[in-house]
C-alpha positions in Angstrom: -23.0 33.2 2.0 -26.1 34.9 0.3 -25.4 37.5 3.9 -22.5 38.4 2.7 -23.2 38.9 -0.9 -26.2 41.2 0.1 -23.9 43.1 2.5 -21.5 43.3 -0.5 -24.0 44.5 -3.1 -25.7 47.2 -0.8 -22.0 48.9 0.1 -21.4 48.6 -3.8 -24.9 50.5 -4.3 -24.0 53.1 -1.7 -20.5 53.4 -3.0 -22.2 54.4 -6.5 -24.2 56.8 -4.7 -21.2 58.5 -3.4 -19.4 58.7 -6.3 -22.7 60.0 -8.5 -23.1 62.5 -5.3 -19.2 63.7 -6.6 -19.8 63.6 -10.0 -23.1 65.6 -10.6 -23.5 67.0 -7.1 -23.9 70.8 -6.7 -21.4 73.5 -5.0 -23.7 76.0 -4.2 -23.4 75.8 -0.8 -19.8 75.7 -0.5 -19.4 79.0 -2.8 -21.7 80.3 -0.3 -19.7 80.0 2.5 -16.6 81.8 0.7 -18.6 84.8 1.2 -19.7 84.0 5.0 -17.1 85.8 7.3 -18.0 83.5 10.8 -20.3 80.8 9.5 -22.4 79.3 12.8 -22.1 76.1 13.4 -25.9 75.5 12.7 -25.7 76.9 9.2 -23.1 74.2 8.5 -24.8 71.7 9.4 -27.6 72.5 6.7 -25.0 72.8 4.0 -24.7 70.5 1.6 -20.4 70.0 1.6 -20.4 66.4 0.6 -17.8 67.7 -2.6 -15.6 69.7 -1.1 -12.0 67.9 -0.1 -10.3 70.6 1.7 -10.9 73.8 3.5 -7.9 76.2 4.7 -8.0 79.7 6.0 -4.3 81.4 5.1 -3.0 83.3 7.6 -3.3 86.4 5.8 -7.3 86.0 5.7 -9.3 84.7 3.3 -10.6 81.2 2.6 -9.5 78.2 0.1 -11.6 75.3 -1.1 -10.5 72.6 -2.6 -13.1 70.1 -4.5 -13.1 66.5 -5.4 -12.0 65.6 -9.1 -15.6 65.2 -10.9 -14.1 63.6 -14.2 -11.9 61.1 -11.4 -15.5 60.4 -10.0 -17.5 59.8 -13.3 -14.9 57.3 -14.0 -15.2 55.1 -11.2 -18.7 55.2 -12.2 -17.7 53.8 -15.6 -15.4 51.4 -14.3 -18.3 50.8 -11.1 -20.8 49.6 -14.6 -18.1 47.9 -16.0 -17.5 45.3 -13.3 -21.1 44.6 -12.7 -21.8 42.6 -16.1 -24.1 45.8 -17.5 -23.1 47.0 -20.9 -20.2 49.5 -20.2 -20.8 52.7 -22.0 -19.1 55.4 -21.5 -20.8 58.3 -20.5 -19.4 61.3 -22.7 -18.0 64.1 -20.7 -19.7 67.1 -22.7 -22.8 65.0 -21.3 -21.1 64.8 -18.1 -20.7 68.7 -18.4 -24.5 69.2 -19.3 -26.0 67.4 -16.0 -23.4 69.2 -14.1 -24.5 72.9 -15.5 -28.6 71.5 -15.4 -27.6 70.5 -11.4 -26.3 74.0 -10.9 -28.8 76.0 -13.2 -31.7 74.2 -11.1 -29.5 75.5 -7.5 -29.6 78.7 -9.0 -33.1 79.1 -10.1 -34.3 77.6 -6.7 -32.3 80.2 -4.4 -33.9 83.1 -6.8 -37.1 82.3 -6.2 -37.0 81.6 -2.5 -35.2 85.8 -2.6 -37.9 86.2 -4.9 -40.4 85.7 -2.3 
């Protein structure tokens, strides 16, 4: 019984983990490979594409990317809290917004200094 409920908890744990990954992750490397005409396939494999939902290639050229909802995300998170006896507060989205533009900012600053050098 106290198996199962340790088996539960630790796929609740990584479940959160997903669903923060979603909600704050970055997009850096996906916007990246907009611009990559023939990506190889070891360069995928160091990208980081855990938000994107849906890739197509129209027939006329050209790529599309579509990206998990991020507000759909941050509230499983909420509801995630909720259900595990914490205090459920409700993480305003214009705070939501901030660690998302911080996560990016910190992307962005990163890949300039490693052109930098």
């Amino acid at each position: 019984m106290e198996k199962q409920s340790q088996q539960q908890e630790k796929a609740r744990r990584k479940l959160y983990r997903g669903y923060e990954k979603l909600a704050f992750g970055g997009i850096a490397d996906a916007v990246r490979l907009l611009f990559v005409e023939e990506p190889d396939l070891a360069a995928l494999g160091k990208m980081d594409l855990y938000n994107i939902a849906e890739i197509k290639r129209p027939k006329g050229g050209g790529m599309e990317i579509k990206f998990f909802d991020r507000i759909k995300a941050m509230q499983c998170l909420e509801e995630m809290n909720g259900e595990n006896g914490k205090k459920a507060e409700a993480l305003p989205l214009y705070r939501a917004l901030q660690e998302c533009v911080r996560s990016f900012g910190e992307e962005t600053h990163d890949k300039a200094n490693v052109s930098a050098d």
